[in-house]
N, C-alpha and C positions, 0 to 999 in steps of 0.2 A: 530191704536196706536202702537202697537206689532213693525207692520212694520216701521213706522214711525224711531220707537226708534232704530232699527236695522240698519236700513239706517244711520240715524242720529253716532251712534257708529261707523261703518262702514267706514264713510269719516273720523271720527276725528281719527281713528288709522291709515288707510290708509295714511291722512295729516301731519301725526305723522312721520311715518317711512318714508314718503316723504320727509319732513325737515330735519330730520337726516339724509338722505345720502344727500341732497340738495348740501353741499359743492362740494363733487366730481366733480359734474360737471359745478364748478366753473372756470373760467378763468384767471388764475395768470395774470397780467401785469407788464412786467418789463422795466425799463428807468433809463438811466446813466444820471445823474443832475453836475453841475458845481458849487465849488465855485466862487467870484471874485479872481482876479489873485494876487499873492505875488511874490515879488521879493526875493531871495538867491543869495549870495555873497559864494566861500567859506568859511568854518567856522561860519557861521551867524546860526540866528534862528530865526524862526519864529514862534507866539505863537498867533494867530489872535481869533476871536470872531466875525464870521460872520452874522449878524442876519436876521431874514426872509429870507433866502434861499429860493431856489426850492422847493419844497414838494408835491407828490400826495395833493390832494383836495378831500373833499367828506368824509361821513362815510367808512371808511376800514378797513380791517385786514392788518398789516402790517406784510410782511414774511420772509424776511430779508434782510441787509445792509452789503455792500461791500466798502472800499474804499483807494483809489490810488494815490500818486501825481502823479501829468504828468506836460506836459510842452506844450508848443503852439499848438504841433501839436500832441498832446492826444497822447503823447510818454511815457509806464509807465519808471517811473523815479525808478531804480534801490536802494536797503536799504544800499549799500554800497558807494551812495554818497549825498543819501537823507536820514536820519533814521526818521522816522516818528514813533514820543516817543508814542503818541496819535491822536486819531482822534473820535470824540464822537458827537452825535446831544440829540438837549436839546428840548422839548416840553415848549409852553408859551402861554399864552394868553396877547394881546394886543388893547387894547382900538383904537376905530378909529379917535379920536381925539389928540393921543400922540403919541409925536417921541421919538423914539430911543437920548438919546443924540452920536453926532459922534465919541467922544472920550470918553472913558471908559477905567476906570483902569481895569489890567488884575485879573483875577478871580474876577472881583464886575459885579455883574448881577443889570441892573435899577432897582432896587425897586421900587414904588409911586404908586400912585392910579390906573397910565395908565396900568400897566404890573404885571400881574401874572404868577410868577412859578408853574409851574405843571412837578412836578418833577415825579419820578416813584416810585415807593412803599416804598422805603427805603434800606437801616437802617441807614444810614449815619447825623450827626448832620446837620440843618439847608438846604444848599442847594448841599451841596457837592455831589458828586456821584451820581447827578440823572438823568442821562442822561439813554436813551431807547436804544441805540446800541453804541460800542464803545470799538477800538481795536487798537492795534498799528501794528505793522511790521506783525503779526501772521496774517492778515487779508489776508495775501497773500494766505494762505492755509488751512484756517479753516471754514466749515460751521458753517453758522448763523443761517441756514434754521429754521423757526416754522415748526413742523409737523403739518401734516391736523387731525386734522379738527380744529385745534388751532389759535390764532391771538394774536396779539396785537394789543388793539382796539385805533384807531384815528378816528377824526372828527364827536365823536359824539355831536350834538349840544346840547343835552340836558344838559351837567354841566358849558357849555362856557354861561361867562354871558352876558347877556343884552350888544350891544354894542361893547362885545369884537368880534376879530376873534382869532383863533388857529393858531399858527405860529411856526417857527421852527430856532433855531439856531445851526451855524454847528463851532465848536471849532477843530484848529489845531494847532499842535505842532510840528513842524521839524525842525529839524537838518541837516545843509549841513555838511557833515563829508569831502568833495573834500578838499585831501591835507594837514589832519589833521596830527598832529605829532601823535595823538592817536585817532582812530575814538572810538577805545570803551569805552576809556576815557570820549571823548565829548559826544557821546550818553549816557553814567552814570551821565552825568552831572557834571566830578569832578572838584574840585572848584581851583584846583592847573591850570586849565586850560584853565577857563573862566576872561576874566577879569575884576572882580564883586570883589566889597567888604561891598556893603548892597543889602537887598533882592531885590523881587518887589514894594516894598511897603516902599522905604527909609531906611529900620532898619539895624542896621551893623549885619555883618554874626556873628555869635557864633564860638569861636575858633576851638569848637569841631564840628562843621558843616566844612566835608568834601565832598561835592559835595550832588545836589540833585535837585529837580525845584526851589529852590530859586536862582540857578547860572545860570541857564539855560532859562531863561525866554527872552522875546520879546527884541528885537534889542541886545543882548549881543553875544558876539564874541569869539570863540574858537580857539585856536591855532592853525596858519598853517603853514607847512612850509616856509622857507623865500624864497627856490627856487623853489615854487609853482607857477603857474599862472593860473587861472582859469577866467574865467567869470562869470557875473550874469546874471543868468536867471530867466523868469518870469513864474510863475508853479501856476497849480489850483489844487484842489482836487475834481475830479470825485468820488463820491457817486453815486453805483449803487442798486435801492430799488426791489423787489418785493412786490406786494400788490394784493390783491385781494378786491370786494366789500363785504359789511358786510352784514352778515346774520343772522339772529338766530338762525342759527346751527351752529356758529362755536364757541369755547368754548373759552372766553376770558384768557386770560395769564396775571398776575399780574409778574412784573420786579422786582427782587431785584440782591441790590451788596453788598458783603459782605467784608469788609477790612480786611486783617490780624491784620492791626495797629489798630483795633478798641478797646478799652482800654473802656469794656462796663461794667456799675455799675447799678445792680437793687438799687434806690430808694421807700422808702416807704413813703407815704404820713401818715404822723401822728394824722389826724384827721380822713381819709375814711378807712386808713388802704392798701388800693390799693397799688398796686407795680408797677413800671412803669420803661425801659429802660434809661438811659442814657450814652447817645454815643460820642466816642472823636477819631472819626478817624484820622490819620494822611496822609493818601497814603500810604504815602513813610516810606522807614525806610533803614536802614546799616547793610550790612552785615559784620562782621569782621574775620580777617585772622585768622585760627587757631592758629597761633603760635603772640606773642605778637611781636616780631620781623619783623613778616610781610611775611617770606617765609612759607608758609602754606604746607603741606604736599597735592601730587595730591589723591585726593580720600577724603577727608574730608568735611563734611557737616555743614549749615548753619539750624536749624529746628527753625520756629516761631511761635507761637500758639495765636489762639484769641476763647475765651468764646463768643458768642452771642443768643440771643433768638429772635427765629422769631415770628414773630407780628400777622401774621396771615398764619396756617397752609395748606396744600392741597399735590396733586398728583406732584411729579418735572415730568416737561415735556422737561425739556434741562437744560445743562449745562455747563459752558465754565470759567477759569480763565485768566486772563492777567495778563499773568509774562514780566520780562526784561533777557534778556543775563544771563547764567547761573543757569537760575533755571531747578528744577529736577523734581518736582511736584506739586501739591496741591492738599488738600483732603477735603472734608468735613462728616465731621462726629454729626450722631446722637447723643442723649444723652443716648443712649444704648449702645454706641461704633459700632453701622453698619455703612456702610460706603454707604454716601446719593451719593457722584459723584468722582470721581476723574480724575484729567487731564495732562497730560504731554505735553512740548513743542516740536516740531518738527526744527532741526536745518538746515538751507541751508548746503550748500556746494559751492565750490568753490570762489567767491568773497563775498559770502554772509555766508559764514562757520561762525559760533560763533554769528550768527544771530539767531533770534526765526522768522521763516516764518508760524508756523501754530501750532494750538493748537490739541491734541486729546479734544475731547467732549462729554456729556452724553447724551445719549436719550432712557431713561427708558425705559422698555416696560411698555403699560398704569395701571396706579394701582399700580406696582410693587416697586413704591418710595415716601410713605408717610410722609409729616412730620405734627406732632400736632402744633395746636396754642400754641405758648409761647413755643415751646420745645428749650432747650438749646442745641446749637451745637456747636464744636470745628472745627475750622478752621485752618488748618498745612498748611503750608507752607514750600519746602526744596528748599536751593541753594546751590552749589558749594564753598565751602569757604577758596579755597589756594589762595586768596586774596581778599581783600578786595573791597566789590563792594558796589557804593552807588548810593541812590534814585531809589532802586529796590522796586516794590509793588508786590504785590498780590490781585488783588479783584476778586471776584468768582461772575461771571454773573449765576442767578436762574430764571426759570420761572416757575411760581407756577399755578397750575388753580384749579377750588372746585374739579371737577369732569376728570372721564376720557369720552374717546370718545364711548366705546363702553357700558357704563352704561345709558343712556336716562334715564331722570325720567319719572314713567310712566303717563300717564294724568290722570288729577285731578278726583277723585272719585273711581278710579280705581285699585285694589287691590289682592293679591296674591290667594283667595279666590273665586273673581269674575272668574280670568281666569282658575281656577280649575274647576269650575260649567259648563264653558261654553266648556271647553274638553272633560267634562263628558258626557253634554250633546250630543256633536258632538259623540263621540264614540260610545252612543247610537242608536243615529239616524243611524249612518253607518252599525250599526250591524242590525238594524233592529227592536232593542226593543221599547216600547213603552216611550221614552223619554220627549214626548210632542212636536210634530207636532210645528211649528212655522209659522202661516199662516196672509197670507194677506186678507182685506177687500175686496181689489179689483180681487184676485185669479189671477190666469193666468200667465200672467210676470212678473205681483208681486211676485208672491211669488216665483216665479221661482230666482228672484233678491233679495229674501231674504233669498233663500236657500241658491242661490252660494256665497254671500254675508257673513253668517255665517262660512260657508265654511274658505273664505279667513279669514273673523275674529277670528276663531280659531287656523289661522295657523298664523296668525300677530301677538294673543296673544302669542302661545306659541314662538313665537320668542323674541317679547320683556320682556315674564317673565323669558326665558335664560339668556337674557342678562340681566334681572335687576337682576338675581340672583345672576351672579357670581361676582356683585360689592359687 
């Protein structure tokens, strides 16, 4: 019996520490996927919603997303005469009985019985911002990377219901700036430039709406030179994914995106007493010129703050904000005033100078960046403000997981106590004292396999009580 149990112990720690390094020797796979092609005009834009895409298949870890326009012959198309404002993919579930309809107003996702949104953790009102990767220009030069032993989990079947399958939509947004009287104008979206005077959605612009995504939207046209000539080409967007298959070691990652603009009010429920977020993101927002006159002094600053509370606490395991043109940082901060990630933009050079090609990013060491459920944090946002820039955002990409990678819980029944007893006991036996022999029924290689056996289990314990100690 003795033996039995020793045995028995023996594989389930062994099988333990086995699953936990298990990822390592996992196999990334990576593949550049294609949207359907769009045509650009100089000055044009294009703002599509392409749905069921490409997509790995299968339960996975997703590990990160890149992506490109190009043109016929997979030529990357340059931000100084393509600016690609956004580029984002949306998780869905879709019934095998429903279509997509062909034509869809921009930002209205199908609703109905056939298709469900499966957006990503939050915090955003209704369906806004919840897309799982999603970058504009910076994408040129910023890792997306998830660290191991981490994922983001796709294609598990168990929450896809009955009928549906998992599907993926890929939303773009660019800018042909070729020829623009102002390309950083057109890429601001300002409204003195586009020739728009109600939104996407029919409504007339507001006086005090000077440029932003309501001018900038599908089929509308930005100024170009009149002795311009250019052609229209017809361009994809090459998304390139890394994925791995999923395992049970590797520690799922919860998405969140945080808006500057989010204009967040705790409610209380006056009957349970409960208190509950509500959120009013906007994107977008204006920055204005220091000076009312409009010549701003060079060196002056734009600073934006948003209060928000996260929903559900954990370990940050990355972190990344999407700014536009002229910003200088973003921070986010605890409600202790530490400072959880912060990120600055990286500027090209030469035809792409005053462009943002790549973001700096956080990648905690593990443990090191805790945030509480419900803790409230402030979100700063700075730009540039010797003039006036509009439909500039801020949102702070998070991924959150319970645990880190090098804390393992330890298996069930299993305790700080047990593995004390069982080093005591080994210490003894080594030394020679009378500890209490641990013998098999059957003598001989039994117990010879229960010796060495204990052996290893004491030194498996005292590794995983290390490591469960210093979480």
């Amino acid at each position: 019996m003795a033996a039995a149990a020793a045995s028995s112990l023996l594989l389930a720690l062994l099988l333990s520490l086995a699953t936990a390094q298990a990822w390592e020797a996992l196999p990334l796979q990576k593949r550049a996927f294609y949207s359907p092609s769009f045509s650009m005009a100089p000055g044009s834009v294009a703002f599509d919603y392409f749905y069921d895409v490409e997509f790995p298949r299968g339960h996975l870890a997703l590990k990160s997303f890149r992506a490109d326009v190009v043109d016929a012959d997979d030529n990357v198309i340059p931000y100084h005469e393509v600016y690609l404002h956004h580029s984002y993919i949306v998780r869905y579930y879709q019934a095998r009985n429903y279509s997509i309809p062909p034509v869809l107003d921009i930002e209205t996702l199908p609703y109905g019985d056939g298709f469900i949104y499966r957006r990503n953790h939050g915090i955003c009102q209704g369906d806004l911002l919840g897309q799982y990767f999603g970058l504009g220009t910076e994408m040129q030069s910023t890792p997306t990377a998830v660290p191991d032993p981490y994922g983001i989990e796709i294609g598990n079947p168990a929450p896809i219901p009955h009928g549906f399958d998992e599907k993926w939509l890929l939303v773009v947004h660019a800018i042909d700036t070729r020829g623009a009287v102002d390309r950083f104008g057109c890429a601001e979206c300002r409204r003195d430039l586009y020739n728009v005077t109600v939104d996407q959605f029919g409504e007339p612009l507001k006086d005090d709406y000077y440029g932003g995504l309501s001018c900038c939207y599908a089929h509308t046209q930005c100024k170009v030179r009149e002795d311009y000539e250019g052609t229209t080409r017809s361009l994809r967007m090459r998304y390139t994914l890394t994925w791995t298959e999923w395992v049970p070691s590797i520690i799922p990652v919860r998405v969140y995106i945080f808006d500057v603009t989010d204009d967040m009010k705790l409610v209380v429920n006056p009957s349970s007493g409960a208190v509950a977020a509500k959120h009013d993101c906007l994107i977008e927002y204006m920055v204005e010129s220091c000076h009312v006159d409009g010549n701003g002094e060079k060196g002056c600053a734009d600073f934006k703050k948003s209060i928000v509370a996260m929903p559900k606490g954990g370990n940050v395991i990355f972190g990344l904000t999407h700014l536009h043109s002229g910003a200088i940082n973003s921070t986010l901060y605890g409600q202790d005033g530490r400072v959880l990630c912060t990120t600055k933009p990286i500027y090209g050079e030469g035809m792409e100078e005053g462009y943002i090609v790549g973001m700096s990013t956080c990648y905690p060491e593990p443990g090191s960046v805790w945030i509480d459920d419900g803790e409230l944090m402030v979100h700063e946002s700075v730009y540039t403000a010797e003039r006036r820039r509009t439909g500039v955002m801020a949102l702070f990409y998070l991924l959150v997981a319970d645990r880190v990678a090098d804390t393992p819980a330890a298996p069930a029944g299993f305790n700080d106590n047990y593995f004390m007893g069982v080093r005591s006991m080994l210490a003894e036996k080594l030394a020679g004292g009378g500890g209490g022999a641990v013998r098999s029924g059957d003598g001989g290689a039994s117990g010879a396999f229960v010796g060495v056996g204990l052996v290893l289990l004491g030194a498996v314990a005292t590794a995983l009580l290390l490591r469960v100690k210093r979480s």
